[in-house]
C-alpha positions as CSV (number, residue, x, y, z in Angstrom):
1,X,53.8,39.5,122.7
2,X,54.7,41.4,119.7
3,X,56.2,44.9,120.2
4,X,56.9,47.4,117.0
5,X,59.8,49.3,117.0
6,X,60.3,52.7,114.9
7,X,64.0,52.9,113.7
8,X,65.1,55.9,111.9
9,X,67.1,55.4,109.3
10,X,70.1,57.7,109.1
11,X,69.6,60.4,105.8
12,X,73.0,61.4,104.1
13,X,71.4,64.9,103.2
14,X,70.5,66.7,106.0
15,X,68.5,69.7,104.9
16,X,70.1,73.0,105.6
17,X,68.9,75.7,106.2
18,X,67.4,78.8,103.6
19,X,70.5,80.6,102.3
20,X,68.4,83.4,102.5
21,X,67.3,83.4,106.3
22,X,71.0,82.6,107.1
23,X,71.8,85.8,105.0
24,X,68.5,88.0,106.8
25,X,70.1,86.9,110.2
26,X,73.1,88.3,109.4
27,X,72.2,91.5,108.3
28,X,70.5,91.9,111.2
29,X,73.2,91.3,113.3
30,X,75.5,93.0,111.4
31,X,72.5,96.0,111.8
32,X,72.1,95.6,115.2
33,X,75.7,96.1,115.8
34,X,75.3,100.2,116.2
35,X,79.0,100.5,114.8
36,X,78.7,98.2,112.1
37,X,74.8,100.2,110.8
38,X,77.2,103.5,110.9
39,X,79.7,101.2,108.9
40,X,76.7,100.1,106.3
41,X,75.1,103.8,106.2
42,X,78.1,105.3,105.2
43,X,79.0,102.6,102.7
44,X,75.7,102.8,101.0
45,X,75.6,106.4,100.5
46,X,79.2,105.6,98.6
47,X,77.4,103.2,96.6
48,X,74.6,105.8,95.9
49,X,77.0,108.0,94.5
50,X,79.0,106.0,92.3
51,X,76.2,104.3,90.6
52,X,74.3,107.4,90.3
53,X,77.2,109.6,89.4
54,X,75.8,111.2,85.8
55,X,73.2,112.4,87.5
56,X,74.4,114.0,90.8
57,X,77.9,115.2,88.7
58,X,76.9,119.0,87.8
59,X,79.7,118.6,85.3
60,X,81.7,116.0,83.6
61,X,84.8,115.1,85.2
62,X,87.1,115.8,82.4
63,X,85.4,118.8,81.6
64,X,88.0,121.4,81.7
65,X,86.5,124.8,80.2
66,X,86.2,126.6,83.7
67,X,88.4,128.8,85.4
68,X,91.4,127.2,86.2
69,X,92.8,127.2,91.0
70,X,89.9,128.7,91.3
71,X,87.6,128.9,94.7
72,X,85.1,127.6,95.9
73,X,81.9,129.2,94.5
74,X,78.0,129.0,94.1
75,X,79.2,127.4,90.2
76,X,81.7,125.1,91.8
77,X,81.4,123.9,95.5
78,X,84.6,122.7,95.9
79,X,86.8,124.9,93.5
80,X,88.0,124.3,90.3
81,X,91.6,122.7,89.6
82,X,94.9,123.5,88.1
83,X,93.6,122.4,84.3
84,X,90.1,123.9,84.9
85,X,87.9,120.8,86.2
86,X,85.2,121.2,88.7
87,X,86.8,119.0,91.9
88,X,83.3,118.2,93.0
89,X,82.2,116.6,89.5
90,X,85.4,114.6,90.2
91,X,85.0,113.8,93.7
92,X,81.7,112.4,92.4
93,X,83.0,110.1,89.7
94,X,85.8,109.5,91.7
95,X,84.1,107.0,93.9
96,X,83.4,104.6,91.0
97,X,87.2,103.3,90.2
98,X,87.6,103.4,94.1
99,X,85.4,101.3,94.8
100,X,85.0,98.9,91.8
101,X,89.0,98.7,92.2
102,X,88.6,98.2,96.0
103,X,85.7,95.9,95.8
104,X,87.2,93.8,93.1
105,X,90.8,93.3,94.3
106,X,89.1,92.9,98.3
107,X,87.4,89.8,96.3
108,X,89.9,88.2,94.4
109,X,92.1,88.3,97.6
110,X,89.5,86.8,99.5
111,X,89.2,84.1,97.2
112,X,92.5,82.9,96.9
113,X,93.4,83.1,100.6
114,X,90.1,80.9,101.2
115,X,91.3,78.6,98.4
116,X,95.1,78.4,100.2
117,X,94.3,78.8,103.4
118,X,91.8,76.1,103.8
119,X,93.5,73.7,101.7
120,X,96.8,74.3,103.3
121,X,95.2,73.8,106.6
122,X,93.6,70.3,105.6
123,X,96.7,69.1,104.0
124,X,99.5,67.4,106.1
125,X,103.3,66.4,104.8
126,X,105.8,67.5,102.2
127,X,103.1,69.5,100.1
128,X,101.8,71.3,103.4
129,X,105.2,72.3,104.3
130,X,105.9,73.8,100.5
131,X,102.8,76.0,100.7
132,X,103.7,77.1,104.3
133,X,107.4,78.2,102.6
134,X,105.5,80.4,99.9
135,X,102.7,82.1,102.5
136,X,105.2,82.7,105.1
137,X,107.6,84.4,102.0
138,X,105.5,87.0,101.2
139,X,104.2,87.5,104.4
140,X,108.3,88.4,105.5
141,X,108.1,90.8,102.2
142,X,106.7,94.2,103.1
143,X,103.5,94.6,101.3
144,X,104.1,98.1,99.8
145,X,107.6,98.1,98.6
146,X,106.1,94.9,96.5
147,X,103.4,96.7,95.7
148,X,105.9,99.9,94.1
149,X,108.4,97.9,92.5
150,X,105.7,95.5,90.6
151,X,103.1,98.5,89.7
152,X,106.6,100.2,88.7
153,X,107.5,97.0,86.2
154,X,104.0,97.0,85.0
155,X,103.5,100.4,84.5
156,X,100.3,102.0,82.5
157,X,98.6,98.9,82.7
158,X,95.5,100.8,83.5
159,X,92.8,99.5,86.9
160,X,93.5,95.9,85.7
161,X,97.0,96.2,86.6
162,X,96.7,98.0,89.9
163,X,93.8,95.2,90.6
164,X,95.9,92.1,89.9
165,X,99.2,93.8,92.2
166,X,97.0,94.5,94.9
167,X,95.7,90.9,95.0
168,X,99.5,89.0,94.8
169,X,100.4,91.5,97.7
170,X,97.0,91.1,99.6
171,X,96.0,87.3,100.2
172,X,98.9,85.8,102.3
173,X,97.4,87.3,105.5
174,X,93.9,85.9,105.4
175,X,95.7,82.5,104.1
176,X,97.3,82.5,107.3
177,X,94.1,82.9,109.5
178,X,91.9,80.7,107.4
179,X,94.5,78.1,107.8
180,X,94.8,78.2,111.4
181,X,90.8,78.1,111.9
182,X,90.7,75.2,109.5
183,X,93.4,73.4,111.8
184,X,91.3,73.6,114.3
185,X,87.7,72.2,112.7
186,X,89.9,69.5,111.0
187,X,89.8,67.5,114.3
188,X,86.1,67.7,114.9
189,X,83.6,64.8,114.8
190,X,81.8,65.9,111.7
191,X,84.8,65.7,109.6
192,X,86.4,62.4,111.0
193,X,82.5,61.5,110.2
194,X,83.0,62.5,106.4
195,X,86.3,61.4,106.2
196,X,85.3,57.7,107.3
197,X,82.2,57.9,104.7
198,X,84.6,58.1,101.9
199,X,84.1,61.8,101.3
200,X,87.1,63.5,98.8
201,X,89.4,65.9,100.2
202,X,87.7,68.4,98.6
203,X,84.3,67.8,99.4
204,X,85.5,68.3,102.9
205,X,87.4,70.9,102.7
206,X,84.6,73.0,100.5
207,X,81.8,71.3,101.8
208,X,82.0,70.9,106.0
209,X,84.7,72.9,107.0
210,X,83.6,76.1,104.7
211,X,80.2,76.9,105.7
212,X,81.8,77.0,109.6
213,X,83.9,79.5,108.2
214,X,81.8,82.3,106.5
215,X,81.7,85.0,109.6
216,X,85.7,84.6,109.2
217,X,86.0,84.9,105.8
218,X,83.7,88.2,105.7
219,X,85.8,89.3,107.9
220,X,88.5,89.1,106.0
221,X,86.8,90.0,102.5
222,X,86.0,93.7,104.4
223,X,89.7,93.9,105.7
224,X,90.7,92.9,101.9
225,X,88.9,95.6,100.5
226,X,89.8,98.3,103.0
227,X,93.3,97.7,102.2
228,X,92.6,97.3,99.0
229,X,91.5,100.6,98.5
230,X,94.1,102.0,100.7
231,X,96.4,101.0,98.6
232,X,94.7,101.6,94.8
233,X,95.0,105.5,96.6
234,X,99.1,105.4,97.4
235,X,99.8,103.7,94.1
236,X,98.1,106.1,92.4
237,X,99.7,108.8,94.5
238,X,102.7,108.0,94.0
239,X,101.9,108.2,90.0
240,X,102.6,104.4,89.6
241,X,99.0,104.0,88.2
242,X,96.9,105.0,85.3
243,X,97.0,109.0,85.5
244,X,94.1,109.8,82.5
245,X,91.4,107.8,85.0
246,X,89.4,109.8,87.4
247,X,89.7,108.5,91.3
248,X,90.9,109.4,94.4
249,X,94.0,108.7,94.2
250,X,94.3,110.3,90.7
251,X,93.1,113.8,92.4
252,X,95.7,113.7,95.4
253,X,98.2,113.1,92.3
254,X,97.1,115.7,90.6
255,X,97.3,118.0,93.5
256,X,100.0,117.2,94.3
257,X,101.6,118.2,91.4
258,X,99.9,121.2,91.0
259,X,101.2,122.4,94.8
260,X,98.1,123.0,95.7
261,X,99.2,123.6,99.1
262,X,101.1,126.7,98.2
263,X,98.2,128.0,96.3
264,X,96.0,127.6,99.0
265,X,93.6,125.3,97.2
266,X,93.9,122.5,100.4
267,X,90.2,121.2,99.3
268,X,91.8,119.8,96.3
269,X,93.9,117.0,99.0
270,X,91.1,117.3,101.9
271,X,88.4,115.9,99.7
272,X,89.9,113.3,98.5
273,X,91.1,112.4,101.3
274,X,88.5,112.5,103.8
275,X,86.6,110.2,101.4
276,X,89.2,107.7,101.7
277,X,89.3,107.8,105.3
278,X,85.6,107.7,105.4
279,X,85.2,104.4,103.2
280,X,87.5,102.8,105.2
281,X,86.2,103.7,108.0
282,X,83.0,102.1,106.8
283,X,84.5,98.8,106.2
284,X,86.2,98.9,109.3
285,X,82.8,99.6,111.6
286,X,81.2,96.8,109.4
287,X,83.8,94.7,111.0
288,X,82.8,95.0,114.5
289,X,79.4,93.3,113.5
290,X,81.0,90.8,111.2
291,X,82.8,89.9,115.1
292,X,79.7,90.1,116.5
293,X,78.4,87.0,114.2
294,X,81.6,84.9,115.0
295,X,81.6,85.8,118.8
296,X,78.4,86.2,120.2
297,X,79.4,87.9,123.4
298,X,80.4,90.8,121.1
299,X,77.0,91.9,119.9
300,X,74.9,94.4,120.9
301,X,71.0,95.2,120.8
302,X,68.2,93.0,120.0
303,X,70.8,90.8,118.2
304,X,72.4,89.7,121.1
């Protein structure tokens, strides 16, 4: 008696699935999140602004021929400032240093805590121990006072400055988390499967533990960027960035200097600041759906 057996012969690619349907299922859990839609409405009307900003501006924002402190009128919604620029044509143009340098620095942070933090969560001994001295260094420096005395050194070296101080400040938090999440997927069976198949270090590292990762690391590329932009706005504020740029955190400097308090302009520091607060805001509500992908218990609507 002859019987046939089928055997299935292990693959060593295992198809994955569509980048794209992974990245439609988490917008629509992110959507589904009712916090996190506020948190992407809000953001994309920013985005609508600053790449259409020529054409919604009803002046230039250096443009400096109009009246100078003075009110707000059917000419100029918000007022005009201390050297005679419409605020509004400002506010407008405004949003595009914000959020390129919020966007930008949020990125590069992201990128080198994910390049740290995994590694130094994979690695073990003397070299482990080196990388855990330098994280846990500039996670005992306060951030800001870093920030002021580097911006301070480097001073007038325009966004790209302000953009590499925010990142050296800004990545040894996520580091931290990314390494303690990679600590705990180093022990699983998939990677003591790679490991035994001769995989590299890096291979694993980039290739098995990082795709389990990517709810984490968006959530810390949004918290990168919120505080990235937080702090683009103080160091400009306190003067330590590139005053002839128009941004947020140019116009509270401005006003500032121009007490426009005492004068009773206040829209001159409201509007700025209430945009600040409100793309921050955004980020942050995006953040409770970016949870909601990592924890399922935490989402809400159809997308639970």
């Amino acid at each position: 008696m002859t019987s046939t057996m089928n055997v299935k012969v292990p693959s060593d690619r295992i198809a994955a699935p569509s980048p794209w349907r992974s990245f439609a299922r988490m917008v629509g859990t992110l959507w589904s999140n009712g916090k996190a839609r506020l948190g992407l409405i809000i953001l994309g009307l920013f985005v609508v602004v600053a790449v259409f900003a020529p054409l919604l501006a009803p002046y230039g924002p250096k443009e400096n021929t109009f009246e100078r402190n003075a009110d707000a009128s059917a000419a100029h919604w918000l007022g005009t400032t201390a050297a005679g620029e419409d605020v509004l044509s400002q506010l407008i143009y405004g949003s595009q240093i914000s959020l390129l340098v919020g966007m930008a620095a949020g990125l590069l942070s992201t990128i080198v805590a994910v390049l740290i933090g995994l590694s130094w969560g994979y690695m073990r001994g003397f070299l482990g121990e080196v990388v855990g001295f330098i994280v846990n260094l500039f996670l005992v420096i306060p951030g800001l006072p870093l920030m002021i005395v580097i911006a301070a050194y480097l001073q007038n070296g325009g966004i790209l400055m302000i953009i590499a101080v925010i990142v050296v400040t800004g990545w040894a938090w996520g580091a931290r988390v990314l390494r303690s999440q990679t600590q705990s997927l180093r022990g699983n069976d998939f990677v003591t499967s790679a490991q035994f198949s001769g995989d590299s270090r890096a291979r694993i590292v980039f290739r098995e533990i990082l795709p389990n990762m990517t709810s984490i690391i968006a959530g810390t590329l949004f918290g990168a960027a919120t505080a990235a932009i937080l702090a683009e706005a103080g160091l400009e504020f306190l003067g330590l960035g590139d005053s002839s740029i128009v941004s947020w955190g140019t116009m509270l400097y401005w006003a500032q200097n121009s007490n426009s308090l005492l004068t009773g302009q206040w829209l001159l520091l409201f509007a700025p600041g209430l945009c600040i607060a409100l793309l921050a805001l955004s980020l942050t509500l995006i953040n409770f759906g970016v949870d909601g992908i990592s924890n399922p218990r935490l989402r809400e609507g159809k997308g639970r």
